[in-house]
Structure formats: structure tokens, C-alpha cells
Backbone as JSON Lines, residues from 0, in Angstrom:
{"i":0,"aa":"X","n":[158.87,33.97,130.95],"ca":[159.13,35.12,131.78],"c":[158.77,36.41,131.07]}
{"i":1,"aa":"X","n":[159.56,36.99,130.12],"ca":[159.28,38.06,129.19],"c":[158.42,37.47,127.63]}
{"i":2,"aa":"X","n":[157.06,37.82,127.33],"ca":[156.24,38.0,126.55],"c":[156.45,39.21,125.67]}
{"i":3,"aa":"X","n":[156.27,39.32,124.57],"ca":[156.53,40.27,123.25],"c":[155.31,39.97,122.41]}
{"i":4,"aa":"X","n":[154.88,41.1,121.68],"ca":[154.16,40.92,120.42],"c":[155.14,42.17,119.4]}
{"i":5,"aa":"X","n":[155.46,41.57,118.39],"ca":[155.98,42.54,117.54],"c":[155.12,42.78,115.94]}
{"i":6,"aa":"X","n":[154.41,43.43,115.56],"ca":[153.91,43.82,114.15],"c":[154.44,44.71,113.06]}
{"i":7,"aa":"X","n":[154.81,44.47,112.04],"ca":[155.1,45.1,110.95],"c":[154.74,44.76,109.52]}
{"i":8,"aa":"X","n":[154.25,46.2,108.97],"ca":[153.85,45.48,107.56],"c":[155.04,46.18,106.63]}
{"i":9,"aa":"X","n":[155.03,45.17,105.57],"ca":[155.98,45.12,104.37],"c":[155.57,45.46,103.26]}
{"i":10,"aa":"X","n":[156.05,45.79,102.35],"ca":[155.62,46.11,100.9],"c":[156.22,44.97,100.23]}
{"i":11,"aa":"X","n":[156.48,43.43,100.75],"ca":[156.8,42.62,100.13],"c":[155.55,41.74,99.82]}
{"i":12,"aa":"X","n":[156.04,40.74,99.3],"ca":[154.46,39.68,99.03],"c":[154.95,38.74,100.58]}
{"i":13,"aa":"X","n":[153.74,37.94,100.89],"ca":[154.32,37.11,101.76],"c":[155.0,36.18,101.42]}
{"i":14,"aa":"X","n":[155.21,35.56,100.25],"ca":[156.08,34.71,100.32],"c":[157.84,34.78,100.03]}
{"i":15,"aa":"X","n":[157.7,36.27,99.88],"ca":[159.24,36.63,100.29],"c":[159.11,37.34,101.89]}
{"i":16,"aa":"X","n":[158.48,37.82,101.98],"ca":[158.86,37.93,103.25],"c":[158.97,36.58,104.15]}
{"i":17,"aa":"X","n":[158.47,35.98,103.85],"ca":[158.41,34.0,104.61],"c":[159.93,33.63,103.97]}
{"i":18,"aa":"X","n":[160.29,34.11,103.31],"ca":[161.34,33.51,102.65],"c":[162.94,34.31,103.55]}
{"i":19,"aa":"X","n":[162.63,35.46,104.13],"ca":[163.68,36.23,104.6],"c":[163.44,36.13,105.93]}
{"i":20,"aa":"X","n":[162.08,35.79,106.4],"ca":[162.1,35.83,108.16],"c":[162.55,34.26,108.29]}
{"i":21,"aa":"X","n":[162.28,33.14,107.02],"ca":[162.82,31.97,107.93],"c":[164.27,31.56,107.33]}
{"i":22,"aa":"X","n":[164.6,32.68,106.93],"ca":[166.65,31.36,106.29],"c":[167.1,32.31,107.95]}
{"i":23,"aa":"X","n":[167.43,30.77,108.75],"ca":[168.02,31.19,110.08],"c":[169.41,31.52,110.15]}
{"i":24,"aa":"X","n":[170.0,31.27,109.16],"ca":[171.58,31.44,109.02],"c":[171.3,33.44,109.07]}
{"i":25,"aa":"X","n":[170.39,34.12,108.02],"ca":[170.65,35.26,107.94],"c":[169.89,36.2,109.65]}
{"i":26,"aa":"X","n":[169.65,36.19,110.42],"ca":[169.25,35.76,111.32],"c":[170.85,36.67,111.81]}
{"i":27,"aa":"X","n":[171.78,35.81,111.51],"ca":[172.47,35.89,112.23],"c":[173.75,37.64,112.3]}
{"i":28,"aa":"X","n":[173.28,37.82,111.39],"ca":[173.5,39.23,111.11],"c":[172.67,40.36,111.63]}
{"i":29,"aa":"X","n":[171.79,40.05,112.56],"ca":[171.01,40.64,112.91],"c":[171.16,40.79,114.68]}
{"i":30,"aa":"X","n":[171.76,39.78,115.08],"ca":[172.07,39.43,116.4],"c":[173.13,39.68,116.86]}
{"i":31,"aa":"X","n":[173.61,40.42,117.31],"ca":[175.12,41.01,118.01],"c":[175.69,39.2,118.77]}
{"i":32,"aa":"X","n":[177.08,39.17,117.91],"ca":[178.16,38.36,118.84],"c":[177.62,36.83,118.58]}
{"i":33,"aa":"X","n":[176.39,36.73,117.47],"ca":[175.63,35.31,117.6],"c":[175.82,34.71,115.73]}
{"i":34,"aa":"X","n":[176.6,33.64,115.68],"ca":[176.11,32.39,114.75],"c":[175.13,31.82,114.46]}
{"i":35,"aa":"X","n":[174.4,31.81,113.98],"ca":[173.29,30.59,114.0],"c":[173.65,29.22,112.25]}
{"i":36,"aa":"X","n":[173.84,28.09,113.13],"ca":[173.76,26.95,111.94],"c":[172.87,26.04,112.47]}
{"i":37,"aa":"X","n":[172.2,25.83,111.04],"ca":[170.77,24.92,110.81],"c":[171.94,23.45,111.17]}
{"i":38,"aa":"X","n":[171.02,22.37,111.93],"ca":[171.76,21.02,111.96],"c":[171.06,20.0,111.52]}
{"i":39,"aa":"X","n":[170.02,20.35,110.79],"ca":[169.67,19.23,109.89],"c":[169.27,19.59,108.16]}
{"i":40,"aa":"X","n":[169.22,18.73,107.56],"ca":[169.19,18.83,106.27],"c":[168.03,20.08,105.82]}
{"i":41,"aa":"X","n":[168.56,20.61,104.58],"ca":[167.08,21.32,103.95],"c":[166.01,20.34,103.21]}
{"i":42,"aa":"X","n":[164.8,20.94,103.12],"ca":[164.5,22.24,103.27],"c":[164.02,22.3,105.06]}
{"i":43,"aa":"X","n":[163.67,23.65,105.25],"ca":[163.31,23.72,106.29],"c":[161.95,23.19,106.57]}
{"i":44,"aa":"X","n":[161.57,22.62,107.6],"ca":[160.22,21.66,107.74],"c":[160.11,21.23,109.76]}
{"i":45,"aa":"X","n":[158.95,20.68,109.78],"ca":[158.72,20.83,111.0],"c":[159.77,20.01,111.44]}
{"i":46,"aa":"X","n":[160.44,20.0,112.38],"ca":[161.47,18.76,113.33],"c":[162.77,19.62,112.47]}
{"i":47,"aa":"X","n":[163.1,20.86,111.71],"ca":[164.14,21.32,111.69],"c":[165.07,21.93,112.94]}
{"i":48,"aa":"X","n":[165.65,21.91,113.11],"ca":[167.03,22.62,114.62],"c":[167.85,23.07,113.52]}
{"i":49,"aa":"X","n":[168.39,24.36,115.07],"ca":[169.23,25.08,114.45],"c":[169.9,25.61,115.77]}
{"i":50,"aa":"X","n":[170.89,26.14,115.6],"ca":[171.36,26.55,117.31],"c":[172.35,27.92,116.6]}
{"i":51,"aa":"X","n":[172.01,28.67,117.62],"ca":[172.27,30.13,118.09],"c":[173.63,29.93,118.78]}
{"i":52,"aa":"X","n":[175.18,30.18,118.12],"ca":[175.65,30.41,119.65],"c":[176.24,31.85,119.74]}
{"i":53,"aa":"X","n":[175.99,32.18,120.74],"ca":[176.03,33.54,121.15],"c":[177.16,33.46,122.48]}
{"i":54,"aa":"X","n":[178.04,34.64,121.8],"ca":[179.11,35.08,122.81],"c":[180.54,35.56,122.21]}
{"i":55,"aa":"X","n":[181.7,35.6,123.38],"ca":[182.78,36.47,122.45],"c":[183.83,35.36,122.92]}
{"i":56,"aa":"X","n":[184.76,34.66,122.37],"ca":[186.29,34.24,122.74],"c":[185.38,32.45,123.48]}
{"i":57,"aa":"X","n":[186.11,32.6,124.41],"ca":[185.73,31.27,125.19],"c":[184.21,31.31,126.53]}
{"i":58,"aa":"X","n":[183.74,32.73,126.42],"ca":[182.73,32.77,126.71],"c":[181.3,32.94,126.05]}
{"i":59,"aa":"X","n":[181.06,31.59,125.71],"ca":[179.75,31.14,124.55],"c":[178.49,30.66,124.82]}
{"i":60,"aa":"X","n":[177.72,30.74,124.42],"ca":[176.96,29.06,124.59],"c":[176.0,29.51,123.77]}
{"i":61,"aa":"X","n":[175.09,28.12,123.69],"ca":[174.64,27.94,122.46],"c":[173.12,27.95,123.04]}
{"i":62,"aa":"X","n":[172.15,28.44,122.0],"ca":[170.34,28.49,122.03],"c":[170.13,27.87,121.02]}
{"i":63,"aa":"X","n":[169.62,26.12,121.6],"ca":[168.91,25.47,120.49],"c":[167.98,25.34,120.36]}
{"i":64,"aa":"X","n":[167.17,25.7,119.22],"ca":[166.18,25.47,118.45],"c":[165.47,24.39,118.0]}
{"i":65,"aa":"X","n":[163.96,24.68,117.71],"ca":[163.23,23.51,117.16],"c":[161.92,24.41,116.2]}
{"i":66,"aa":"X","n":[161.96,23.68,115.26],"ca":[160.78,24.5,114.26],"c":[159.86,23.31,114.82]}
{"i":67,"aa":"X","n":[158.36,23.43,115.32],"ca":[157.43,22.49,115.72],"c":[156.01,22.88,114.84]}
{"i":68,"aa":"X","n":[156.31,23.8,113.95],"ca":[155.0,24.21,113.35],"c":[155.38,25.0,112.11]}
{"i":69,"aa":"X","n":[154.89,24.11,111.15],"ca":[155.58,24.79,109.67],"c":[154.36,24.81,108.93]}
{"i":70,"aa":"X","n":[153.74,26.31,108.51],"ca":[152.97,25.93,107.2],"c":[153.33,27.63,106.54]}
{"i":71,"aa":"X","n":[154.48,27.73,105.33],"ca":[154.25,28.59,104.82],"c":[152.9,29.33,103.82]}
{"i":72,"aa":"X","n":[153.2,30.95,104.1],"ca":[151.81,31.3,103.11],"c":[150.93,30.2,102.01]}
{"i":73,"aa":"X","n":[150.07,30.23,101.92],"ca":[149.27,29.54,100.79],"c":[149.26,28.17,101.04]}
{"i":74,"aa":"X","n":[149.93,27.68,102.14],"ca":[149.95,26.21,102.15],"c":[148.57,25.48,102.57]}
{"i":75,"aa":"X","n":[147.62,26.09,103.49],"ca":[146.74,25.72,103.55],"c":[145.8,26.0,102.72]}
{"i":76,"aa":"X","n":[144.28,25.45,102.58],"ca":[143.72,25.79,101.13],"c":[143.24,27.49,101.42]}
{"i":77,"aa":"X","n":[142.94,27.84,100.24],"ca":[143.17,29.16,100.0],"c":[144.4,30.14,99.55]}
{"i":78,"aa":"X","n":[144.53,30.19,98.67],"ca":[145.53,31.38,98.13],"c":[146.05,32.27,99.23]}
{"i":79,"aa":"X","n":[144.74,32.82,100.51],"ca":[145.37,34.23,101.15],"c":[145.76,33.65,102.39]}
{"i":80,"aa":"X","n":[145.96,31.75,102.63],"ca":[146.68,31.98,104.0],"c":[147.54,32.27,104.44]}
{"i":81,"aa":"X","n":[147.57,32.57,105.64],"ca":[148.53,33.41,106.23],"c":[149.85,32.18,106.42]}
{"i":82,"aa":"X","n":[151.09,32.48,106.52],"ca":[151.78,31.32,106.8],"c":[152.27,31.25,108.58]}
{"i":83,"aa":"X","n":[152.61,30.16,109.12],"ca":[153.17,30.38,110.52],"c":[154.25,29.48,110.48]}
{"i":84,"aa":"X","n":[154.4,30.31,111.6],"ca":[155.83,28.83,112.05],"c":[156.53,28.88,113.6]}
{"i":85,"aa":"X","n":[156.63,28.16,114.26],"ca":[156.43,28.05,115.54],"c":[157.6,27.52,115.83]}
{"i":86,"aa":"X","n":[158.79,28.1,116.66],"ca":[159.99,27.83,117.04],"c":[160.25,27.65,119.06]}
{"i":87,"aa":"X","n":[160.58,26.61,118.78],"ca":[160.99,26.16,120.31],"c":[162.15,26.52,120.73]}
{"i":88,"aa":"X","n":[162.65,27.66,122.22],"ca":[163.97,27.12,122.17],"c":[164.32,26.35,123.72]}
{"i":89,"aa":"X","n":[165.42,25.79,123.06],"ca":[165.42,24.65,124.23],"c":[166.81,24.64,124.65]}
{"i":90,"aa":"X","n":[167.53,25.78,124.3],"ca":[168.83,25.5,125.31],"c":[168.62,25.85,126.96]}
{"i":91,"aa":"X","n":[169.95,25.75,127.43],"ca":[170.36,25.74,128.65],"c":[170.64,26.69,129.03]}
{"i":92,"aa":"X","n":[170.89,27.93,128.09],"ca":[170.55,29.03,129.13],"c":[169.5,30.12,128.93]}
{"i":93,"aa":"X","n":[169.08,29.71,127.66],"ca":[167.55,30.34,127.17],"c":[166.27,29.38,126.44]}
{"i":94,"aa":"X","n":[165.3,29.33,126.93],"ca":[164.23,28.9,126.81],"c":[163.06,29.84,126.23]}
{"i":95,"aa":"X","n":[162.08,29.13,125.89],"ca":[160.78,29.98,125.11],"c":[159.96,29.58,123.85]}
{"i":96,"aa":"X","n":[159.87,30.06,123.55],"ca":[159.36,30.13,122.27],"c":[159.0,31.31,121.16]}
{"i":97,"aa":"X","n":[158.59,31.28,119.95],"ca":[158.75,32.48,119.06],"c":[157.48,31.67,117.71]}
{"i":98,"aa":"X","n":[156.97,32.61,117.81],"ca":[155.91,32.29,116.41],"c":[155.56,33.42,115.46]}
{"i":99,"aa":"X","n":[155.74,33.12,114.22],"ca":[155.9,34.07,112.92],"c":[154.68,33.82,112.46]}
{"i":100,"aa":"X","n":[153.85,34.97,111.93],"ca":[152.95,34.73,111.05],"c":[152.93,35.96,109.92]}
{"i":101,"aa":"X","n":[152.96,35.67,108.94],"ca":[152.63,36.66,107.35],"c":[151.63,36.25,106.63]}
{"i":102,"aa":"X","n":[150.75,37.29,106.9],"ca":[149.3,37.41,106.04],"c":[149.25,38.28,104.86]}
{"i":103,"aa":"X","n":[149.25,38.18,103.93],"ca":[148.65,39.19,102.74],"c":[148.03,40.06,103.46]}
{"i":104,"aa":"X","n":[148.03,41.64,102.9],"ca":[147.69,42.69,102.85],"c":[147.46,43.39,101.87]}
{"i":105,"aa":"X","n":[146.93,44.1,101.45],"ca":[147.1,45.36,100.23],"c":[148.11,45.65,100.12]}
{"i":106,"aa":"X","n":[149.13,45.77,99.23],"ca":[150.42,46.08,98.99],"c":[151.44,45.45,99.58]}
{"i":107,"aa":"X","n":[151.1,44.4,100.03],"ca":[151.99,43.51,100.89],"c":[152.1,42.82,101.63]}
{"i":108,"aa":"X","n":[152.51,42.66,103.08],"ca":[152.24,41.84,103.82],"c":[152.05,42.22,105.54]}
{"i":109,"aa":"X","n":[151.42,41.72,106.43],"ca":[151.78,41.65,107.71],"c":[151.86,40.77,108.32]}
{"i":110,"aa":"X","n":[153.58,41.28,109.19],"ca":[154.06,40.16,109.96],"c":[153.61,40.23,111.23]}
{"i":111,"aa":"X","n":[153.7,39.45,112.19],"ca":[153.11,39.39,113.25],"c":[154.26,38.24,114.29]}
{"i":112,"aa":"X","n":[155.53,38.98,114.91],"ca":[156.39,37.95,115.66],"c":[155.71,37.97,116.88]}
{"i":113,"aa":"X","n":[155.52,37.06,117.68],"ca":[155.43,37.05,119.18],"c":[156.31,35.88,119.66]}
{"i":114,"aa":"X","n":[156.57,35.55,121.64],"ca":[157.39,34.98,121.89],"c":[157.17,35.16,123.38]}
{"i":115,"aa":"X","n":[158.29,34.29,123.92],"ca":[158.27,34.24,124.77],"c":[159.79,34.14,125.19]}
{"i":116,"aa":"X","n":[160.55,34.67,126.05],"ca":[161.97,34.57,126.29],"c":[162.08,34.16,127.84]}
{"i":117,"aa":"X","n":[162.58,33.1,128.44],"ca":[162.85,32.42,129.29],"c":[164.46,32.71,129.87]}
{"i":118,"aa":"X","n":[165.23,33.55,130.12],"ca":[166.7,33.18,130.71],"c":[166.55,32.4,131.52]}
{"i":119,"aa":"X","n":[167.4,31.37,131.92],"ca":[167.31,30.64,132.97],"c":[168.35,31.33,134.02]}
{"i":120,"aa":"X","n":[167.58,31.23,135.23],"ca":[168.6,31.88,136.46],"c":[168.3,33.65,136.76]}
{"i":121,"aa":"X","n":[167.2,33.89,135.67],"ca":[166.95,35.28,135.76],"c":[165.81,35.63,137.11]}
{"i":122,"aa":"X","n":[166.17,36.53,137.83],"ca":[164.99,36.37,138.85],"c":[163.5,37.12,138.11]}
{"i":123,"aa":"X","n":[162.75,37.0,138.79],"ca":[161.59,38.19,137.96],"c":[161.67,38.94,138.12]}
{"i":124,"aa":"X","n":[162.01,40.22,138.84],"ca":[161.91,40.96,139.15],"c":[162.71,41.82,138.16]}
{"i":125,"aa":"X","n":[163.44,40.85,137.21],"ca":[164.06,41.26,135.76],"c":[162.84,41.7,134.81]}
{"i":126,"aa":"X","n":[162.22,40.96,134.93],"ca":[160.81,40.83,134.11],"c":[160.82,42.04,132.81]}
{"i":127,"aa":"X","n":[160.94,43.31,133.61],"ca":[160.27,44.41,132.64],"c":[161.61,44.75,131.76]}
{"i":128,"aa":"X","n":[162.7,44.37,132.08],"ca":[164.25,44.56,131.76],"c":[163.91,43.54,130.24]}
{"i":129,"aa":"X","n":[163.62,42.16,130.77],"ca":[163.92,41.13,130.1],"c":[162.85,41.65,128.81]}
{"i":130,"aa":"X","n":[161.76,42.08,129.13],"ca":[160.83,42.07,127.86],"c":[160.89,43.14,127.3]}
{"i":131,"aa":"X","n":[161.64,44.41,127.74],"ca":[162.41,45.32,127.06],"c":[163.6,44.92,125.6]}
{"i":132,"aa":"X","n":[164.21,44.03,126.41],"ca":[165.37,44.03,125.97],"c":[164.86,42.9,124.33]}
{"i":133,"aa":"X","n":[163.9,42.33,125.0],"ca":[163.58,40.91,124.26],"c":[162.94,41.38,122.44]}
{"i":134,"aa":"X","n":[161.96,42.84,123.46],"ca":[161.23,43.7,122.16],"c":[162.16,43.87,121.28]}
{"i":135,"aa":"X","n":[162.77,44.87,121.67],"ca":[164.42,45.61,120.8],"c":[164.81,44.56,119.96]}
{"i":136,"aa":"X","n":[165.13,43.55,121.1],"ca":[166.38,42.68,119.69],"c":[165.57,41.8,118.36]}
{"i":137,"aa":"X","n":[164.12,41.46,119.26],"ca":[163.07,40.82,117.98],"c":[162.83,41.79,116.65]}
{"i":138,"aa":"X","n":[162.77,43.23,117.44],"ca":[162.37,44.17,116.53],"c":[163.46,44.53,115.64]}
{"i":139,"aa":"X","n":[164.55,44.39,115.93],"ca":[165.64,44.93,114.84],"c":[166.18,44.02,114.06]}
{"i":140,"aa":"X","n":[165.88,41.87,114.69],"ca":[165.81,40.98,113.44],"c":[164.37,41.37,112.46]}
{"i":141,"aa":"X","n":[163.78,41.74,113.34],"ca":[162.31,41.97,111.76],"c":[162.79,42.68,111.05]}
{"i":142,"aa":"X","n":[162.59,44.45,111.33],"ca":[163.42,44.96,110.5],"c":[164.53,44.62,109.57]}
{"i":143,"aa":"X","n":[165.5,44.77,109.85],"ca":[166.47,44.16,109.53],"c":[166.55,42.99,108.15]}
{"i":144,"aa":"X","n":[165.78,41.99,108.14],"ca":[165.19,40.89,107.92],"c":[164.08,41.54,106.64]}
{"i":145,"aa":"X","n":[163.32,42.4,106.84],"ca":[162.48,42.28,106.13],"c":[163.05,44.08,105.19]}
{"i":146,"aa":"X","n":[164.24,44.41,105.54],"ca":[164.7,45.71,104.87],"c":[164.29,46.96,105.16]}
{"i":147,"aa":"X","n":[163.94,47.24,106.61],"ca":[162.71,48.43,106.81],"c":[164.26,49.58,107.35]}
């Protein structure tokens, strides 16, 4: 439904910045009213889950996750690749997807989040609301996340 591209560069190397955009637990300081715990073993790797639950008292629910695409910086040959990582979500009341990439730069790095945010039950006509809202909150885990 709502599509995002978010860009920012860092004065970190990429492999700390890969290192702060993927611990999903911290994540969670970034997200108003939301937990996030990893539910399978470390390290993090493709077929990792993790679930989001978001809410206040007895009104909760949970956004679960799937990492389906893992290759941090340098993992492919070459020293300057970029790293990605490709997150599914698959709960029940939010759907989508989200993909990270950090490339080396001169002095650092650029990130590159995009996504896709699905509410379920949202009509479209939410559309420009939803990818408003979707920008903001991606943009202030980057930030946030990467110390800006």
C-alpha cells in the first residue's frame, strides 16, 4: 500500500553501521509503545524472526518478521560491497516488506532503507497518510540507529 525510499549517509564505516541498523532488539527504542524480541538463535542469518509487539496495556499485537536476504558489507567478493538485507513482515495486522542496504562512501557510508507497509483493513484512500506516516517513523529508526 504505502512505498518509502529513505537515504542517509554516515560518517561511520559500513560495517558498523550494518552492525546498528541490524541488532533488532535496539530497534526498539526507536519505535513508540513497541518491543521487539529476536525468536531464534544468534547470529542473525537468513530464516532469522523477530516480532514487534506494539501497543499499550491489553491493547497489543504483534508484527512478525522474517530476514529472507542476508549478505552483510564485504560479504560478497570485493572489499566495497555494499551489504543488504531483506525483511518480511508477516503479521496480522501489518504486512510488507523493508530492505537495508550500506555501501562505502568517502568518509563513510550510505544507507539506503526502502519498504513497503501494508496495514491490513486500511482502505487506500489512506494511501498518502500511510506513506507519510511510514517515512517519519523509518526515518527516525535510521537516524536514531545510526546517531544523526
Amino acid at each position: 500500500m504505502a512505498e518509502f525510499r529513505i537515504e542517509r549517509t554516515a560518517s561511520l564505516s559500513p560495517d558498523a553501521a550494518w552492525q546498528r541498523l541490524t541488532c533488532w532488539a535496539a530497534h526498539s527504542a526507536r519505535v513508540p509503545l513497541t518491543t521487539i524480541t529476536v525468536t531464534t538463535p544468534p547470529p542473525t542469518r537468513e530464516g532469522t524472526t523477530f516480532v514487534a509487539r506494539t501497543g499499550l496495556g491489553p491493547l497489543t499485537f504483534d508484527d512478525v518478521m522474517r530476514v529472507v536476504r542476508w549478505e552483510p558489507p564485504g560479504a560478497s567478493p570485493g572489499e566495497t560491497a555494499a551489504g543488504r538485507c531483506r525483511i518480511e513482515k508477516r503479521g496480522r495486522v501489518v504486512a510488507g516488506w523493508s530492505e537495508i542496504e550500506v555501501a562505502r562512501r568517502a568518509g563513510g557510508c550510505l544507507v539506503v532503507w526502502r519498504g513497503e507497509v501494508c496495514p491490513r483493513g486500511v482502505p487506500g484512500v489512506f494511501r498518502p497518510v500511510v506513506t507519510r506516516s511510514a517515512r517519519w517513523l523509518y526515518g527516525r529508526i535510521l537516524d536514531g540507529l545510526l546517531g544523526r
